[in-house]
N, C-alpha and C positions, 0 to 999 in steps of 0.2 A: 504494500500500500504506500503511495507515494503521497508525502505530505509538505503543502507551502507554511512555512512559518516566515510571517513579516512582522519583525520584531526590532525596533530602534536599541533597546539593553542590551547589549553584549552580552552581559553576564549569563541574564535571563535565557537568553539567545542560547547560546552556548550549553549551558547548565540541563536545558526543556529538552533541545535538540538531542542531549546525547541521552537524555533518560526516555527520549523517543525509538534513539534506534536501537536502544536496547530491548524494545518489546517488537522489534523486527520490523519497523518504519525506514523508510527512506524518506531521508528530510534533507530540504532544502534550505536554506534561511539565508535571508534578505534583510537587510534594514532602513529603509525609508519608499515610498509610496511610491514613488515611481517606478520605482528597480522593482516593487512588488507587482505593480502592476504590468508591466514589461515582462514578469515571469507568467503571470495567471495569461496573457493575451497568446505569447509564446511555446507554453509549455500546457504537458496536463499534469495535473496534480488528483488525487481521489477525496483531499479535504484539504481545506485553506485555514490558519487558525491566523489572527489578522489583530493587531495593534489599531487600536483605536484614532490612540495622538502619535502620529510616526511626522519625520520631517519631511518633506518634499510636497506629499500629498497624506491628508490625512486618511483613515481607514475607512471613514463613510464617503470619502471621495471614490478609493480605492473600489469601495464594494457597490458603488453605484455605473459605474464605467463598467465593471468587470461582469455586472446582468446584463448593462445595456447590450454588451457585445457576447450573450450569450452563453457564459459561463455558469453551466449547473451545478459546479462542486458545491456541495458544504461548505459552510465558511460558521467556524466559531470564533465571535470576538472575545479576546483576553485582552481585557482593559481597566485601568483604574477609575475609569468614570465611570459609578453604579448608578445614579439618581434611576429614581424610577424613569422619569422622563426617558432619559437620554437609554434605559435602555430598551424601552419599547421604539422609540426611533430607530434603535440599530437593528429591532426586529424587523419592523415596518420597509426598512431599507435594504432588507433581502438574506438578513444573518440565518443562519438556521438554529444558530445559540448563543447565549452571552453570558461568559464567566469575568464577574468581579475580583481584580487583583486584591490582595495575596488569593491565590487556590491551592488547595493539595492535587497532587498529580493524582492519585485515585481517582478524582473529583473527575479530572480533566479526562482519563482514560473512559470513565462510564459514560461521559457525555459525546465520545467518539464514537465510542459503541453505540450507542443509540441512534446517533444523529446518522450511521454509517447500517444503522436496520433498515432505514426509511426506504422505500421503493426510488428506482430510479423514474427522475422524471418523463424519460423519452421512454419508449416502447423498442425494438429491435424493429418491430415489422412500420415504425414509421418515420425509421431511419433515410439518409438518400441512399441510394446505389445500383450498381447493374453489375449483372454475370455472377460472379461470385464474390463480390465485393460488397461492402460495406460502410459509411463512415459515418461517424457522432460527430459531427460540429462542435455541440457543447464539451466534451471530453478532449478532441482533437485526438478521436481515435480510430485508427481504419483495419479495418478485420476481415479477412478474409481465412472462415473456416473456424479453428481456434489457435490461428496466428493474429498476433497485431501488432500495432505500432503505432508511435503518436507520432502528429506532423506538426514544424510551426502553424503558424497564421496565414501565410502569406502561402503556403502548400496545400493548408486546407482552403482556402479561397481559390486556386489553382483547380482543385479536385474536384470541386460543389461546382464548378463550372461546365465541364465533363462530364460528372454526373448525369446534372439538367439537361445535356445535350450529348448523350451517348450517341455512339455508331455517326458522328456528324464533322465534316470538316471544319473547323473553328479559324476562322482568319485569324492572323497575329493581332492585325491592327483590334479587332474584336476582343480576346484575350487581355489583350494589354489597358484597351480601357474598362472593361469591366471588370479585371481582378485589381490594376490600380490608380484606376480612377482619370477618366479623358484628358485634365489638364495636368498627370501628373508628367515631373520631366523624368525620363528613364532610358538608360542604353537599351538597344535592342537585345543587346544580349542579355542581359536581366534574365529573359524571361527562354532562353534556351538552358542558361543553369538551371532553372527551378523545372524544365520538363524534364533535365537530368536528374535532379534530385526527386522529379516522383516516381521516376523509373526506378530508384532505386529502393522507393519505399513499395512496390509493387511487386519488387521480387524478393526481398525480404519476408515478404509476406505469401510468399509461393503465389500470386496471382493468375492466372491465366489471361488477364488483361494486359493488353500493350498501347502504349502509345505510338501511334504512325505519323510519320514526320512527311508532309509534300512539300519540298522546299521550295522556300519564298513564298508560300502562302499561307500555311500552318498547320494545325496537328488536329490529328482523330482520335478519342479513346476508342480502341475496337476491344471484338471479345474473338479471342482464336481459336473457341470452338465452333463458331459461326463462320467465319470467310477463312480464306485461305492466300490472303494478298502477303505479301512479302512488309516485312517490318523495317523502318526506314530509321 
């Protein structure tokens, strides 16, 4: 189970993380809002335990960005601000728990457990995908079988694209403004790394999907149990 801790204490930091991966967590840790939020948009994690008052951006900034853009993990805040107010705000705001600093780590494990029984939000069957693939947006997770792997941001916008438009020749110029956006400025090549790099997350994952390259106009996700064209 991979877990974000965005936590500004060092100490705290340090001290939670390692009594983390001692009950067989992989933890990450971050200390200030932005870097935390650059890991949750980046990366997937399976629960996020999130500082309130951190520097750069604070935690209810952090955790309002990080729904907006679709992120279903768990998120418990550990924070010194109890008032009742403020912590039904941080419920209201998308938390799925909120533990009052000083806690006992018991404390903190049961509320893992818990918050980690709840049902996932998405369903499998209303997942995107074709052929024998699969991928969670909100996870940044893509499966094909019972292989997976997480993809940045910017690979799963790349995918979700394909997806929507399986078996379909995708213009570059297409590609590039829909995954980053028409006025953005970007080398052309950008966007031949990133079909590299999902080639490679396709066969890691033993897929039978390829991506077909017609060059200088741009790419197909095919399935190669259906045609028999030559892979470019």
């Amino acid at each position: 189970m991979r877990i974000l801790l965005i936590e500004d204490d060092i100490d705290l930091s340090r001290s939670l993380g390692a009594m983390l991966e001692k009950q067989g967590f992989s933890v990450t840790i971050c200390g200030d809002g932005e870097e935390g939020l650059f890991y949750i948009l980046e990366n997937s994690h399976d629960l996020i335990l999130l500082d309130r008052m951190l520097p750069g951006m604070d935690g209810m900034e952090v955790l309002k960005r990080a729904r907006a853009a679709h992120c279903a993990a768990p998120v418990i805040f550990l924070t010194a601000v109890g008032a009742l107010g403020e912590r039904i705000s941080g419920l209201d705001c998308g938390a799925d728990d909120y533990i009052v600093k000083p806690f006992a780590f018991e404390e903190l494990m049961a509320r893992i457990r818990c918050v980690c029984r709840r049902p996932q939000r998405i369903s499998d069957a209303d997942l995107p995908g074709f052929g024998d693939l699969s991928y969670d947006p909100a996870q940044s997770l893509l499966r094909c079988g019972d292989k997976t792997c997480t993809l940045s941001r910017r690979e799963g916008d790349l995918l979700l694209l394909f997806l929507n438009n399986p078996d379909q020749m995708l213009p570059r110029s297409m590609i590039l403004s829909r995954v980053w956006g028409p006025d953005a400025e970007i080398e052309d090549g950008n966007l031949d790394n990133y079909i590299h790099f999902l080639r490679r997350r396709l066969r890691a994952v033993e897929s039978r999907l390829v991506l077909k390259t017609a060059r200088g106009i741009g790419y197909r996700l095919m399935d190669t149990q259906s045609t028999h064209e030559l892979i470019g």
